[in-house]
Structure formats: C-alpha cells, structure tokens
ZAZAVO-543910 format. One record per residue (C-alpha): residue in three letters; x, y negated, z; residue number from 1. Coordinates in Angstrom, 1 decimal. Example, Ala and Ser with C-alpha at 12.3 -4.5 7.8 and 13.67 -1.06 7.14 Angstrom:
REM residues 2
+------+--------+--------+--------+-----+
! type !     px !     py !     pz ! seq !
+------+--------+--------+--------+-----+
!  ALA !   12.3 !    4.5 !    7.8 !   1 !
!  SER !   13.7 !    1.1 !    7.1 !   2 !
+------+--------+--------+--------+-----+
END
This chain:
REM residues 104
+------+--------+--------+--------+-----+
! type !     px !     py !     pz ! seq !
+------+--------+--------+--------+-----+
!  UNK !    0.5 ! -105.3 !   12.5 !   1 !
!  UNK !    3.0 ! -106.8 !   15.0 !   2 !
!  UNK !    5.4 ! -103.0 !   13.8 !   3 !
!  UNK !    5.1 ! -104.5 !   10.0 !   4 !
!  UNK !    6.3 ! -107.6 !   11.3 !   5 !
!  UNK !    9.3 ! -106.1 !   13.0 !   6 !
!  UNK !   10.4 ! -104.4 !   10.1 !   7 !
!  UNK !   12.4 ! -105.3 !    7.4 !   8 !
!  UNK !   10.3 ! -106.7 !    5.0 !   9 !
!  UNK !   10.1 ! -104.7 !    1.7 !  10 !
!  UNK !    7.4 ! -104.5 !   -1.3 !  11 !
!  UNK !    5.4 ! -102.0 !    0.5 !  12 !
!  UNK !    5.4 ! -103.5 !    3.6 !  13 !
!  UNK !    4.5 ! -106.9 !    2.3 !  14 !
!  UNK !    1.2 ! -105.8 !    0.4 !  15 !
!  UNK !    0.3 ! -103.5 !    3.7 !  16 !
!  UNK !    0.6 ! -107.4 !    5.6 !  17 !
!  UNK !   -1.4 ! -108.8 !    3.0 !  18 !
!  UNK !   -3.9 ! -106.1 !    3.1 !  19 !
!  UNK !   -4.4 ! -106.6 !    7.0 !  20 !
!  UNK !   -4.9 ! -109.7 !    6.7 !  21 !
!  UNK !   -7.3 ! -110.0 !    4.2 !  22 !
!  UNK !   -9.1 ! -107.3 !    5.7 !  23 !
!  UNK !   -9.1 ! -109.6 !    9.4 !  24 !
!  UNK !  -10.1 ! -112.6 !    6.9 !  25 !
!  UNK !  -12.9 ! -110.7 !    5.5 !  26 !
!  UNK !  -14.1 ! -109.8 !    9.0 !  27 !
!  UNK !  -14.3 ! -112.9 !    9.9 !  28 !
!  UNK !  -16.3 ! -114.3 !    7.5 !  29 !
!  UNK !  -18.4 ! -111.8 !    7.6 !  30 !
!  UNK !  -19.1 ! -112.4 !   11.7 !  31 !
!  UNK !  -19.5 ! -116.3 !   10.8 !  32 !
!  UNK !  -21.6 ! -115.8 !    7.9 !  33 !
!  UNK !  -24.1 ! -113.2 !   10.3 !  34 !
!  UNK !  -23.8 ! -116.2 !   13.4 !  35 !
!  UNK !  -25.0 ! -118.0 !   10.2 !  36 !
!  UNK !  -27.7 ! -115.8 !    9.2 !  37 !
!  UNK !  -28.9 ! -115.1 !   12.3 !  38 !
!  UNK !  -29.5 ! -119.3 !   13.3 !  39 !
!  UNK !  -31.2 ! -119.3 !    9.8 !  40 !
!  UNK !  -33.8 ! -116.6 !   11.2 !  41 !
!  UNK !  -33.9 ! -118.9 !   14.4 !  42 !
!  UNK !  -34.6 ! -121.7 !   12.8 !  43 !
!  UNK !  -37.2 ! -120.1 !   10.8 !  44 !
!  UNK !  -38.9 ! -118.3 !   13.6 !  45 !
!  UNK !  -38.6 ! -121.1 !   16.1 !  46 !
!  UNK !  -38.0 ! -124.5 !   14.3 !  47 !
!  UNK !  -33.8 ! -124.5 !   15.5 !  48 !
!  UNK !  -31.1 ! -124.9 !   13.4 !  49 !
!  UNK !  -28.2 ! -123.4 !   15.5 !  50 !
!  UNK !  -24.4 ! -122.9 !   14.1 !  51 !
!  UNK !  -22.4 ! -123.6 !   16.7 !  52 !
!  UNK !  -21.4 ! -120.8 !   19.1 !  53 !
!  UNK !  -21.8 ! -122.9 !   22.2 !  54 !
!  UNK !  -25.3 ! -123.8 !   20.9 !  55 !
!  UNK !  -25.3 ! -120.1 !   20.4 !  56 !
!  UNK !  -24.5 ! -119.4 !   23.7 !  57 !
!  UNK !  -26.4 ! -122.1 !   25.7 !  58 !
!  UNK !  -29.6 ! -120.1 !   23.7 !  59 !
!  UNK !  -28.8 ! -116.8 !   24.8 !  60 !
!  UNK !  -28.8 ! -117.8 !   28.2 !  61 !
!  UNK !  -31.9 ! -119.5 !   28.0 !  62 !
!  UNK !  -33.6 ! -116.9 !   26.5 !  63 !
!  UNK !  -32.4 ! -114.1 !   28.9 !  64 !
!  UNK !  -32.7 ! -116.5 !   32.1 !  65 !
!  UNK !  -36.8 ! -116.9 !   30.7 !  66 !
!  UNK !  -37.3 ! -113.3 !   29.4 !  67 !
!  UNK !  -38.7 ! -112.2 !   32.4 !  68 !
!  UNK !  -40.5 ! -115.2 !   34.3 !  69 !
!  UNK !  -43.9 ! -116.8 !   32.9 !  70 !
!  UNK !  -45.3 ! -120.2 !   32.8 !  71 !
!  UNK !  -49.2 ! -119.1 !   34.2 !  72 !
!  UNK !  -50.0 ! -116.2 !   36.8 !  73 !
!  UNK !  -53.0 ! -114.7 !   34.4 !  74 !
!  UNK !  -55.2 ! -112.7 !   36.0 !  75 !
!  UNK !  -53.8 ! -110.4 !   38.8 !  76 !
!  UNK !  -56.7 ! -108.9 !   39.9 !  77 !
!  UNK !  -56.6 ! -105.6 !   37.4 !  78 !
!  UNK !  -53.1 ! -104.9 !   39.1 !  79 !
!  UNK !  -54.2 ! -105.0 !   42.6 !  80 !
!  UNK !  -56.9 ! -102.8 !   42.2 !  81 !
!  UNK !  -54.4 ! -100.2 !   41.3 !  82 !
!  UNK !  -52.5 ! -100.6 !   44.1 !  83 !
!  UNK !  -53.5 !  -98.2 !   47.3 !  84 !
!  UNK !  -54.4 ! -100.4 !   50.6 !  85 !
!  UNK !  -51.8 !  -99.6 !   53.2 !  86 !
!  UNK !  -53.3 ! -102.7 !   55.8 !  87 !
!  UNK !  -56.5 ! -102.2 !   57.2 !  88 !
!  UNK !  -58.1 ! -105.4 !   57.8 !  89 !
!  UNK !  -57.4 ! -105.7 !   61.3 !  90 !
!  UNK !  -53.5 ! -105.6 !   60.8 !  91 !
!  UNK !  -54.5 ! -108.0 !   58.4 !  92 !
!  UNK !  -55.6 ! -110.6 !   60.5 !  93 !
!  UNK !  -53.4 ! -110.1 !   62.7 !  94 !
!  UNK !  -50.4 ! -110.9 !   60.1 !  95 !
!  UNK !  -52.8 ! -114.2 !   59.4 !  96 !
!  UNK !  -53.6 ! -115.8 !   62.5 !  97 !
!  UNK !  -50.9 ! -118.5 !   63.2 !  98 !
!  UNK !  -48.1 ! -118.1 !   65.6 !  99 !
!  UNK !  -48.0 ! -118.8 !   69.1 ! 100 !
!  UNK !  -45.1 ! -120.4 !   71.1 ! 101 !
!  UNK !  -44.7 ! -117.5 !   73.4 ! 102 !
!  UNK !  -44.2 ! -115.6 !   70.1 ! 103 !
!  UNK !  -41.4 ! -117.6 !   69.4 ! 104 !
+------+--------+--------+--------+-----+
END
C-alpha cells in the first residue's frame, strides 16, 4: 500500500487504494463484529455482557489463570490407590517424627 502511495496517482492506482482500504475496513468490522458475537455467547453462557477489549482481556486472563486450579480437593483416594508405594512405613515415620536440634 505504502508503493501505491509513492506513486503518481492515476485512475488505476486510485481505485487499487480504494480497494485496499475497503478491504482493511471490511476486516475490521468483521474482527469487531466477531469480539461482538463472541461477548453475546458470554453473556449468554455465563450472564456477562463484555465489549470492551480490556474487559476482553482481563477475562481471558481469568479464565486461563483458573483453568487449571479447583475450589474443593474431591475425593483423592481413587488416585492414590494407583500410585505404587515407594516408602515403606518405617521411612515413613521417620520423615514424620519432628526434628531435633542436633538435626539442625
């Protein structure tokens, strides 16, 4: 675009400008009108009405800062039984018993 603009500015060049342009125009209406649709879905699915791209933004970054931590522990015990036992008990209690100073 910025070789159009160089040039000398005849017919030809002058409807390839005004092509460009309406072409970047159109692209970006189309971005703001899918930001649009896609806080309409968010507000449908979740109850927020979100337009503005740092609302946008602040969002993302909740949702991918939560995506992978969870409000209760559930039950853990299924998990653990899959796991193989690598302490006996002994080491175990020994890990457990409170330090002593001469540890230290």
């Amino acid at each position: 675009m910025k070789e159009l603009y160089t040039k000398i500015l005849d017919e030809n060049i002058l409807v390839e400008l005004t092509k460009i342009q309406l072409g970047l125009n159109l692209e970006t209406d189309n971005e703001e009108i899918f930001c649009e649709q896609r806080s309409h879905i968010n507000w449908l699915t979740n109850g927020l009405w979100i337009s503005k791209e740092n609302e946008i933004m602040r969002m993302a970054i909740c949702y991918f800062c939560n995506l992978f931590t969870t409000s209760e522990a559930g039950d853990a015990s299924r998990i653990y039984g899959t796991v193989k036992r690598r302490i006996s008990d002994e080491m175990s209690d020994n890990l457990l018993h409170p330090f002593r100073e001469e540890e230290i």
